[in-house]
ChimeraX commands (.cxc) that place a marker at each C-alpha (Angstrom):
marker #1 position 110.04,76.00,46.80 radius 0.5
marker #1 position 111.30,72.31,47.83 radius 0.5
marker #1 position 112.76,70.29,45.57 radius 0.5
marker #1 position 111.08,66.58,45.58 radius 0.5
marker #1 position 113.88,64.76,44.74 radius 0.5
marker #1 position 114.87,64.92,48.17 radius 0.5
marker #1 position 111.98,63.19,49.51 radius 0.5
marker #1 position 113.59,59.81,46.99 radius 0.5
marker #1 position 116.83,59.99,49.46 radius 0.5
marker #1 position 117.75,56.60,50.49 radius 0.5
marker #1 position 120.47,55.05,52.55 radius 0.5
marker #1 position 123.66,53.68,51.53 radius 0.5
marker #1 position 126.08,52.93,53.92 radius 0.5
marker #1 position 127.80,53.30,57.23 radius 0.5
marker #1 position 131.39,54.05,57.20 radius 0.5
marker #1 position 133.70,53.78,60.71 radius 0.5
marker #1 position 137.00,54.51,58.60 radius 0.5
marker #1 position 137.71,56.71,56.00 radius 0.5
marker #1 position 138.11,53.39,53.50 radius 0.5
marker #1 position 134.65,52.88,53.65 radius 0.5
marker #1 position 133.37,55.36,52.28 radius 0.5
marker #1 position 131.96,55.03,48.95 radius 0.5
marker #1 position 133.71,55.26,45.83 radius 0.5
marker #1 position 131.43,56.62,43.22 radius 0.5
marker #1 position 130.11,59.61,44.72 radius 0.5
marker #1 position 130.45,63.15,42.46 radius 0.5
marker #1 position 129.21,65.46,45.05 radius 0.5
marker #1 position 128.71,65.37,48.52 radius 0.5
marker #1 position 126.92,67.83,51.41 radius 0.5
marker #1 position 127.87,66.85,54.84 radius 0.5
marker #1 position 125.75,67.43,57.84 radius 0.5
marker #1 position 127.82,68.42,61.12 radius 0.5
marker #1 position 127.39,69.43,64.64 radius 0.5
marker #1 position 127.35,68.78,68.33 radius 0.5
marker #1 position 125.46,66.01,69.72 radius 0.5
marker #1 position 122.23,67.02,70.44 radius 0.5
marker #1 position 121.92,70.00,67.98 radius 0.5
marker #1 position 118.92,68.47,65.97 radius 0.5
marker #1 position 121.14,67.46,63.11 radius 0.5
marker #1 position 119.48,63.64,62.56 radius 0.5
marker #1 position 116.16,65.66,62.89 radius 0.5
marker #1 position 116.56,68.36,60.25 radius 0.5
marker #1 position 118.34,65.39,57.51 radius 0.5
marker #1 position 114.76,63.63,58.31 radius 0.5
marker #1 position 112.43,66.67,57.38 radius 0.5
marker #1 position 114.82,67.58,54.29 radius 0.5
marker #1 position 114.08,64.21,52.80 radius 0.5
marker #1 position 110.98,64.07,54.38 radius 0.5
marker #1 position 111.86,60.61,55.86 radius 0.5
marker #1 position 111.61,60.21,59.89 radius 0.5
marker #1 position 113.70,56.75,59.73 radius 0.5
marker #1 position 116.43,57.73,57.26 radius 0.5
marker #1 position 118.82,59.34,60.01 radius 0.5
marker #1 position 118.47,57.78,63.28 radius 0.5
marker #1 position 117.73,60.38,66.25 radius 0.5
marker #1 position 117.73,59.32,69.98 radius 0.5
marker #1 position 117.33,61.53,73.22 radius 0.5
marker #1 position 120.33,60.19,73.78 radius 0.5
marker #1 position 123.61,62.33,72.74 radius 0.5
marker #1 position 126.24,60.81,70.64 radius 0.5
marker #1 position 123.98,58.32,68.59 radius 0.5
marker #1 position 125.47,59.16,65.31 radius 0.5
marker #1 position 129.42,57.45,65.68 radius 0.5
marker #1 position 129.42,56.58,61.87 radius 0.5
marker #1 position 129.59,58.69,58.34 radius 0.5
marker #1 position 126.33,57.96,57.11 radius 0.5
marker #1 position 125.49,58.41,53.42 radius 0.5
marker #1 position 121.98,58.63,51.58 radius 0.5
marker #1 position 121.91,58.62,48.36 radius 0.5
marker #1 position 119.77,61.41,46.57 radius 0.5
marker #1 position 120.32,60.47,42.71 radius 0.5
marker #1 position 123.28,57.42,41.53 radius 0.5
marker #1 position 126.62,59.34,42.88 radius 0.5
marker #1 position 124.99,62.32,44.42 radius 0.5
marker #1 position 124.84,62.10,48.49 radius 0.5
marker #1 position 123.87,63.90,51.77 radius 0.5
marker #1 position 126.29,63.21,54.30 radius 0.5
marker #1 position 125.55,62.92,57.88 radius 0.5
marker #1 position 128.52,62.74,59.78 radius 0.5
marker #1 position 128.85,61.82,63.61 radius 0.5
marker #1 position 128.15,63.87,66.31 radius 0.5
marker #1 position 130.27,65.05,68.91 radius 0.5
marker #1 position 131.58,67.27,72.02 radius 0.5
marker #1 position 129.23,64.72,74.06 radius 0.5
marker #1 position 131.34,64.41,77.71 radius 0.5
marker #1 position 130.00,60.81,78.05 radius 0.5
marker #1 position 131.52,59.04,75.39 radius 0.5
marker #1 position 135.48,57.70,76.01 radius 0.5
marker #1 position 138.76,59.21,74.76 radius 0.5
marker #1 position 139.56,57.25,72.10 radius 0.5
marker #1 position 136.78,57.43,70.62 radius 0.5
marker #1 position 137.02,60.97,70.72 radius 0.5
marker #1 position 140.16,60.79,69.02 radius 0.5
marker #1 position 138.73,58.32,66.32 radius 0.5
marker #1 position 135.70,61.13,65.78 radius 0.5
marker #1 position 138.24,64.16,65.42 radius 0.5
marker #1 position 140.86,61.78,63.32 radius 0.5
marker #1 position 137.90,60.81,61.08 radius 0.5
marker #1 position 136.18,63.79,60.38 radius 0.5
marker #1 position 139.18,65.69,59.83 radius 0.5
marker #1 position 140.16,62.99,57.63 radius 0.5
marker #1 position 136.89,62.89,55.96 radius 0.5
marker #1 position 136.78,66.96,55.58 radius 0.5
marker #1 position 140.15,67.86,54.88 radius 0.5
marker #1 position 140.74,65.11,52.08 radius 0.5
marker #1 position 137.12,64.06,50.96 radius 0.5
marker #1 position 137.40,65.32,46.61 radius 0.5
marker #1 position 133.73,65.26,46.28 radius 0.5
marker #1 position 132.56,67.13,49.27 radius 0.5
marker #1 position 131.20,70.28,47.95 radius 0.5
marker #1 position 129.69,71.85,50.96 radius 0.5
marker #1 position 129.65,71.56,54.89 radius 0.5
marker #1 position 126.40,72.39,57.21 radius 0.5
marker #1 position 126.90,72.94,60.49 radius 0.5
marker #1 position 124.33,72.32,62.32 radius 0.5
marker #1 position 123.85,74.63,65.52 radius 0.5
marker #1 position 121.23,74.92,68.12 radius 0.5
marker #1 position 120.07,78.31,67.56 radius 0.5
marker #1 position 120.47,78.96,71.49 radius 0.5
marker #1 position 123.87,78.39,72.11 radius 0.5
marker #1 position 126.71,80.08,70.32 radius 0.5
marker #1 position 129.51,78.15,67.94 radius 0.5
marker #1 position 131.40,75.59,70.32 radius 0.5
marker #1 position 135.39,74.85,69.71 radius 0.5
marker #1 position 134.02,71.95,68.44 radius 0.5
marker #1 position 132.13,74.00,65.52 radius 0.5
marker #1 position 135.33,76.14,65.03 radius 0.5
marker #1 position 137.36,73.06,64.68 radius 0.5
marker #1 position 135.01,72.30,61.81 radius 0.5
marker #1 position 135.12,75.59,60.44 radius 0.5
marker #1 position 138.85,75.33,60.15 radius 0.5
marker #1 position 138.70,72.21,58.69 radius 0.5
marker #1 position 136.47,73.53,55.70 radius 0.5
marker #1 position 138.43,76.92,55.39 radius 0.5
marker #1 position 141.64,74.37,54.82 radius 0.5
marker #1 position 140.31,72.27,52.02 radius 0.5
marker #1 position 138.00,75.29,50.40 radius 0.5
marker #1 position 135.00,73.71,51.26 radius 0.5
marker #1 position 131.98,75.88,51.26 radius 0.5
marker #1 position 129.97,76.29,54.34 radius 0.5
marker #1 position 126.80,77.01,55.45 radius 0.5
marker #1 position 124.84,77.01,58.98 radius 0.5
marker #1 position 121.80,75.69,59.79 radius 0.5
marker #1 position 120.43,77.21,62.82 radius 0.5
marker #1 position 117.95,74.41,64.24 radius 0.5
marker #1 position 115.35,74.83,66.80 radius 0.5
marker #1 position 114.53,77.96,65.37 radius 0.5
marker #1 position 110.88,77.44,67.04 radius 0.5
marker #1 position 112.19,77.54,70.89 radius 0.5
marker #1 position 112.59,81.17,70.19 radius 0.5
marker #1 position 110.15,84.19,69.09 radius 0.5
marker #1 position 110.37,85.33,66.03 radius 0.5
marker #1 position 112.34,88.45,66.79 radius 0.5
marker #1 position 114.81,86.50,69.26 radius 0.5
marker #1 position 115.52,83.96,66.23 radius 0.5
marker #1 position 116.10,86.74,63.50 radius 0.5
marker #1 position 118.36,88.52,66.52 radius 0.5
marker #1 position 120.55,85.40,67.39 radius 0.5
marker #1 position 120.23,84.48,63.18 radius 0.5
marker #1 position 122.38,88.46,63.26 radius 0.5
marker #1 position 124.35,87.63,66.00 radius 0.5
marker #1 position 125.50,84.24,64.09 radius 0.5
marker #1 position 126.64,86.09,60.87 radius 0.5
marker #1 position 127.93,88.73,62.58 radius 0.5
marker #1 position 130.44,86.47,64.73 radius 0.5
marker #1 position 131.12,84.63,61.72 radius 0.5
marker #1 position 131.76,87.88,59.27 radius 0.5
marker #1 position 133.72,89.13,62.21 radius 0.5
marker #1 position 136.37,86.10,61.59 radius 0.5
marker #1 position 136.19,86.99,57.72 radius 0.5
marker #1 position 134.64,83.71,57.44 radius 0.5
marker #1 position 132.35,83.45,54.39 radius 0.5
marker #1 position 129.30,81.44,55.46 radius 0.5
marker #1 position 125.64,81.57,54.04 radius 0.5
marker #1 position 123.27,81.16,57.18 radius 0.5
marker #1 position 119.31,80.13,57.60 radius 0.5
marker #1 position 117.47,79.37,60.58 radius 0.5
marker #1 position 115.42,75.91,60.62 radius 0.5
marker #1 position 113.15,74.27,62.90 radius 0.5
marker #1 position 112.17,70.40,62.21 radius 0.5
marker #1 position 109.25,70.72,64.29 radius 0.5
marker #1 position 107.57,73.66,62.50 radius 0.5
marker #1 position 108.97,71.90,59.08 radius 0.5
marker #1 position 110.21,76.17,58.14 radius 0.5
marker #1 position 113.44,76.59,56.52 radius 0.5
marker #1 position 112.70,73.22,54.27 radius 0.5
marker #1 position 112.82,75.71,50.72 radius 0.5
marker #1 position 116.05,77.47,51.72 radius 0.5
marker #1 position 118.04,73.38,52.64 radius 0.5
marker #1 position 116.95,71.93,49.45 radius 0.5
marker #1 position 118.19,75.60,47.40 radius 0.5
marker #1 position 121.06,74.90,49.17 radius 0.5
marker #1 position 121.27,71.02,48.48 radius 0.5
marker #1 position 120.44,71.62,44.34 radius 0.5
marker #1 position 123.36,74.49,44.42 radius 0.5
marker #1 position 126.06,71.45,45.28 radius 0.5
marker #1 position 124.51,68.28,44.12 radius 0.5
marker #1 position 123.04,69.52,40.86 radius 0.5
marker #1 position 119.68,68.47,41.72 radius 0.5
marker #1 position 117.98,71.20,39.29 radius 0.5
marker #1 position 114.34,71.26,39.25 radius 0.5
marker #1 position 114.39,70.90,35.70 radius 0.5
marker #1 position 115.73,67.59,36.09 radius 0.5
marker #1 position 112.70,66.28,37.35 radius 0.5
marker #1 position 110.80,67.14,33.62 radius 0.5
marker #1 position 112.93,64.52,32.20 radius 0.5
marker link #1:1,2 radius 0.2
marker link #1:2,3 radius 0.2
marker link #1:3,4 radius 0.2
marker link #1:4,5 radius 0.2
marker link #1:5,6 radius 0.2
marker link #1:6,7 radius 0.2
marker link #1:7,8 radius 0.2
marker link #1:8,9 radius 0.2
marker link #1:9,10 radius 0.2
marker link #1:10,11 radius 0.2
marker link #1:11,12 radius 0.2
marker link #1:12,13 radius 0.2
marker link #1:13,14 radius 0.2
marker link #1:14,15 radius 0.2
marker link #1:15,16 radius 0.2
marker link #1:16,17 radius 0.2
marker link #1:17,18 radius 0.2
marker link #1:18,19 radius 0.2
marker link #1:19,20 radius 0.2
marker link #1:20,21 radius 0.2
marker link #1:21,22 radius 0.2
marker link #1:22,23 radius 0.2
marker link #1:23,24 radius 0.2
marker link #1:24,25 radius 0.2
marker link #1:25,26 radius 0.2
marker link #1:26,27 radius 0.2
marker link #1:27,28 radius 0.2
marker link #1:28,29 radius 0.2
marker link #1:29,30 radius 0.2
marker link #1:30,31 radius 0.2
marker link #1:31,32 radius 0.2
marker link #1:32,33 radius 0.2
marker link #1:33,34 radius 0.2
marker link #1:34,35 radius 0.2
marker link #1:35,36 radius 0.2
marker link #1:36,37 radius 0.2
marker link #1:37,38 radius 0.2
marker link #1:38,39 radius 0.2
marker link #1:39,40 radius 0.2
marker link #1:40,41 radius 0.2
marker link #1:41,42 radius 0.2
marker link #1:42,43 radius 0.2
marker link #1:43,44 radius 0.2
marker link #1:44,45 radius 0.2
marker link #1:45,46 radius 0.2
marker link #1:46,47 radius 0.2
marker link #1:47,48 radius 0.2
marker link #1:48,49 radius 0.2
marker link #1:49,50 radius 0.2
marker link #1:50,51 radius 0.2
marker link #1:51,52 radius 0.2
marker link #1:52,53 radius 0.2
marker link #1:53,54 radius 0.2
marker link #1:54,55 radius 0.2
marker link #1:55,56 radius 0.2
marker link #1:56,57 radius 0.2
marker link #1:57,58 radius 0.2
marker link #1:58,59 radius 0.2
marker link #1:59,60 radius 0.2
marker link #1:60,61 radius 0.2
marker link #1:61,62 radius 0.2
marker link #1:62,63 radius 0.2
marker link #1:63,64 radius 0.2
marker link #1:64,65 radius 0.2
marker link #1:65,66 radius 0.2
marker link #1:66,67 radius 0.2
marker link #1:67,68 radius 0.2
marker link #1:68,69 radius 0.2
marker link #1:69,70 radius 0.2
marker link #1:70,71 radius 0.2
marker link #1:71,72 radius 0.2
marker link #1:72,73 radius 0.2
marker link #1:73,74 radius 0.2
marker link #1:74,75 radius 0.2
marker link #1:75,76 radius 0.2
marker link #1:76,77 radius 0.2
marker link #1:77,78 radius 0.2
marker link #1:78,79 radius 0.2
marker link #1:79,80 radius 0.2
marker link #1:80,81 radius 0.2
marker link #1:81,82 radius 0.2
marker link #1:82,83 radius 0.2
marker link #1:83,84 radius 0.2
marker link #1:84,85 radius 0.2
marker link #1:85,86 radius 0.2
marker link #1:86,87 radius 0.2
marker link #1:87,88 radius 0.2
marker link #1:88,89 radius 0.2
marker link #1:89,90 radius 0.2
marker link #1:90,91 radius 0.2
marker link #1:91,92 radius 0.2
marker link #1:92,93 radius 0.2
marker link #1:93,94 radius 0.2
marker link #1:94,95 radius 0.2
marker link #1:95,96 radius 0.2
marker link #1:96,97 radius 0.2
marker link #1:97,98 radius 0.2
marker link #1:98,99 radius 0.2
marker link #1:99,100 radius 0.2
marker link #1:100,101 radius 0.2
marker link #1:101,102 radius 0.2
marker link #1:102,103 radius 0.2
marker link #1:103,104 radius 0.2
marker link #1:104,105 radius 0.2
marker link #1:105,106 radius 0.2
marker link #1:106,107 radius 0.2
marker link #1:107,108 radius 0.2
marker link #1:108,109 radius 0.2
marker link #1:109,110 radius 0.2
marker link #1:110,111 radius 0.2
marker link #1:111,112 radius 0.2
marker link #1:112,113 radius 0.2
marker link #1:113,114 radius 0.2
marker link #1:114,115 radius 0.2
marker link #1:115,116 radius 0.2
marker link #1:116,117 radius 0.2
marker link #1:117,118 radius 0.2
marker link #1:118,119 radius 0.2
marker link #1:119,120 radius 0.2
marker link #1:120,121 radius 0.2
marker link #1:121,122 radius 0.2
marker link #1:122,123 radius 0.2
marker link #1:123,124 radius 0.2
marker link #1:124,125 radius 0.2
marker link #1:125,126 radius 0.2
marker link #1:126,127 radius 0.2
marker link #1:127,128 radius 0.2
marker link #1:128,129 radius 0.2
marker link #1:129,130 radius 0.2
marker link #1:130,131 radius 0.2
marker link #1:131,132 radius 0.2
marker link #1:132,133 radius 0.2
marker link #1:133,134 radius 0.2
marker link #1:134,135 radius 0.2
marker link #1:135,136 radius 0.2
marker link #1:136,137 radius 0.2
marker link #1:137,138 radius 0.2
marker link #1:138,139 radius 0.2
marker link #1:139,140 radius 0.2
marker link #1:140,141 radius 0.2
marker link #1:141,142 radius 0.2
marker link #1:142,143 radius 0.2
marker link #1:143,144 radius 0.2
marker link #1:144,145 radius 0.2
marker link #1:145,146 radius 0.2
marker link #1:146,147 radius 0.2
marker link #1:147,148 radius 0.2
marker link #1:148,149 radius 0.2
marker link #1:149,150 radius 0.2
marker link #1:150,151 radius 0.2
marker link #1:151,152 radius 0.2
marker link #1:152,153 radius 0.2
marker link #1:153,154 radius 0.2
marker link #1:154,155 radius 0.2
marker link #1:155,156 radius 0.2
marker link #1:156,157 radius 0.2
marker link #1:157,158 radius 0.2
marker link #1:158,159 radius 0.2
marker link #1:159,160 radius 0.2
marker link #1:160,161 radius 0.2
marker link #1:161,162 radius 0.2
marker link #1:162,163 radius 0.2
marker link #1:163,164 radius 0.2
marker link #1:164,165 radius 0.2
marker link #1:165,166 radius 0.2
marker link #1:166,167 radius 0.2
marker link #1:167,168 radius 0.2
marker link #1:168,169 radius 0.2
marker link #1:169,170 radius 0.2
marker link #1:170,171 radius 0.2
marker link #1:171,172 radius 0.2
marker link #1:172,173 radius 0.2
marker link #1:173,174 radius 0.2
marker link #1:174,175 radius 0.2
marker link #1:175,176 radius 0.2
marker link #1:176,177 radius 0.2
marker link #1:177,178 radius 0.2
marker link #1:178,179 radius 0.2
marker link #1:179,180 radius 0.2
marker link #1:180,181 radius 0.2
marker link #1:181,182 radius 0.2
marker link #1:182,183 radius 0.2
marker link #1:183,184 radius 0.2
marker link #1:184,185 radius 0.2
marker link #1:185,186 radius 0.2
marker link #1:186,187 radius 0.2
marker link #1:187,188 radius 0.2
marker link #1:188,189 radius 0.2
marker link #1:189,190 radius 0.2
marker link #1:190,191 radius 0.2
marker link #1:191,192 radius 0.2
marker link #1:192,193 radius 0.2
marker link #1:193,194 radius 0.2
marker link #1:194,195 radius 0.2
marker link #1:195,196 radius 0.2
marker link #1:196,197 radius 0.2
marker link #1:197,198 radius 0.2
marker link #1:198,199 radius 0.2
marker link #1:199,200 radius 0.2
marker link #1:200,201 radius 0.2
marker link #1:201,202 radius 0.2
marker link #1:202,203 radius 0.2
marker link #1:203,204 radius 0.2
marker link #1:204,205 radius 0.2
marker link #1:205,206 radius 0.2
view
């Protein structure tokens, strides 16, 4: 069941350095994943907002940490995208340097979703990530996007394949396939979401 409190997300601010980033947050879940992967897309259904994260056709859009704000201190995170070719070296290096920063020190993140296009398998680039969140105890989870471009056996079969790579690395990693065009997988993200940001549903009585 979704949780409409998600659907009041609103954004906060854009950070391009670690120093920007807001100072009275109390729990975080970041949004990761190669350019391209639908991440801006499935943030959008989520909070059922087509303008809160910007999406483009073209890859790379997202170069800043981008925070909406769910409830006073309680945020999804979208963070920028990367293993685009096109875009220059250093700002490579200012993407890796910040989202390491930004994962391996960030106190209030509680969670990390990476965000994969269900047909192609985890990238360096998702590993790197992975790493990262294994370092600083951050829980993870995957989101499997695009979940549609596939039949409904072929999705459950590369949804297997996913956990099954991941298990393999002793890597513990909860997993859901998603699809922003068929608006599925909307009940198991906001779960997810209330699990780290305390959104209970009870909450919404008050």
């Amino acid at each position: 069941m979704s949780n409409p409190v998600y659907f009041q997300t609103s954004f906060t601010t854009s950070a391009h350095t670690l120093d920007q980033l807001p100072d009275d947050s109390l729990a975080e879940v970041a949004f990761a994943g190669r350019s391209n992967s639908g991440k801006s897309s499935a943030i959008n259904v989520i909070t059922r907002n087509k303008k809160l994260a910007r999406t483009s056709k073209t890859p790379g859009r997202t170069q800043l940490i981008n925070h909406f704000e769910v409830t006073p201190g309680y945020y999804i995170v979208d963070l920028p995208g990367y293993g685009y070719a096109k875009v220059s070296k250093s700002q490579i290096k200012h993407w890796r340097t910040t989202l390491g920063g930004y994962l391996l020190n960030r106190e209030p993140l509680r969670c990390l979703v990476i965000v994969m296009d269900i047909r192609h398998a985890l990238s360096d680039h998702d590993w790197r990530l992975i790493e990262w969140a294994l370092q600083s105890q951050t829980a993870l989870h995957c989101l499997l996007t695009k979940s549609d471009k596939l039949s409904s056996s072929a999705a459950k079969k590369a949804l297997m394949q996913a956990s099954d790579t991941l298990e393999a690395e002793g890597i513990a990693c909860t997993i859901q396939l998603f699809s922003a065009l068929k608006k599925t997988g909307i009940d198991d993200a906001h779960e997810l979401l209330d699990m780290y940001l305390d959104q209970g549903r009870s909450s919404l009585d008050d």
